[in-house]
C-alpha positions, 0 to 999 in steps of 0.5 A, spaced: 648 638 123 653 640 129 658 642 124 654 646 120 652 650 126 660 651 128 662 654 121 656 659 122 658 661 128 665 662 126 663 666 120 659 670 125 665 671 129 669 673 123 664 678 121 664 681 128 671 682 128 670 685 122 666 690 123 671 691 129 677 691 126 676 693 118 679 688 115 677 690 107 672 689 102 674 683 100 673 679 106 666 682 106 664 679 100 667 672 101 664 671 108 658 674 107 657 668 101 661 663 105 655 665 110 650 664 105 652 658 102 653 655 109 646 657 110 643 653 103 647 647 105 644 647 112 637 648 109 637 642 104 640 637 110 635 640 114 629 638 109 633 631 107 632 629 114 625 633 114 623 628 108 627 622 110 622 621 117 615 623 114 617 616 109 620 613 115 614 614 119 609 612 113 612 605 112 611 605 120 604 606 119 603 601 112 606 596 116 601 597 121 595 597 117 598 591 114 598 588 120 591 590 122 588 588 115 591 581 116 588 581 123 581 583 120 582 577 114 583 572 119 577 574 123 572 573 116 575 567 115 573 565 122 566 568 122 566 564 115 567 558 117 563 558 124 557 559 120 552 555 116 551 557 110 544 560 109 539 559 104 534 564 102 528 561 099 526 562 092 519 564 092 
């Protein structure tokens, strides 16, 4: 991320200087698609790293109900065991 931000900056340095110094047509055009391609790759590492900690935390939270679903199980298993069976007379 620090990289792509340094290249932005320098881009946008360059681009000062050229509009201070006029250093053509040419360098404009290639600056301006550096820029907006520097832009695009910083944008789809920002959405891969925004995707990878939203799947990153949802398997924290499966593993989290896994664990209480378990929990759950054994306390039913538990209750089934502690109390007699009942009997409902037929009448």
């Amino acid at each position: 991320m620090f990289t792509w931000c340094a290249i932005l900056f320098f881009l946008g340095i360059s681009a000062f200087l050229d509009s201070l110094f006029n250093y053509g047509e040419i360098f404009r055009q290639v600056n301006s698609v550096l820029f907006m391609l520097t832009s695009l790759g910083l944008l789809i590492r920002t959405t891969t790293k925004m995707r990878a900690r939203m799947v990153e935390r949802q398997v924290r939270r499966i593993n989290e109900l896994e664990t209480q679903v378990a929990q759950l199980t054994e306390q039913v298993a538990e209750l089934k065991a502690e109390s007699p069976a009942r009997s409902v007379p037929v009448g």
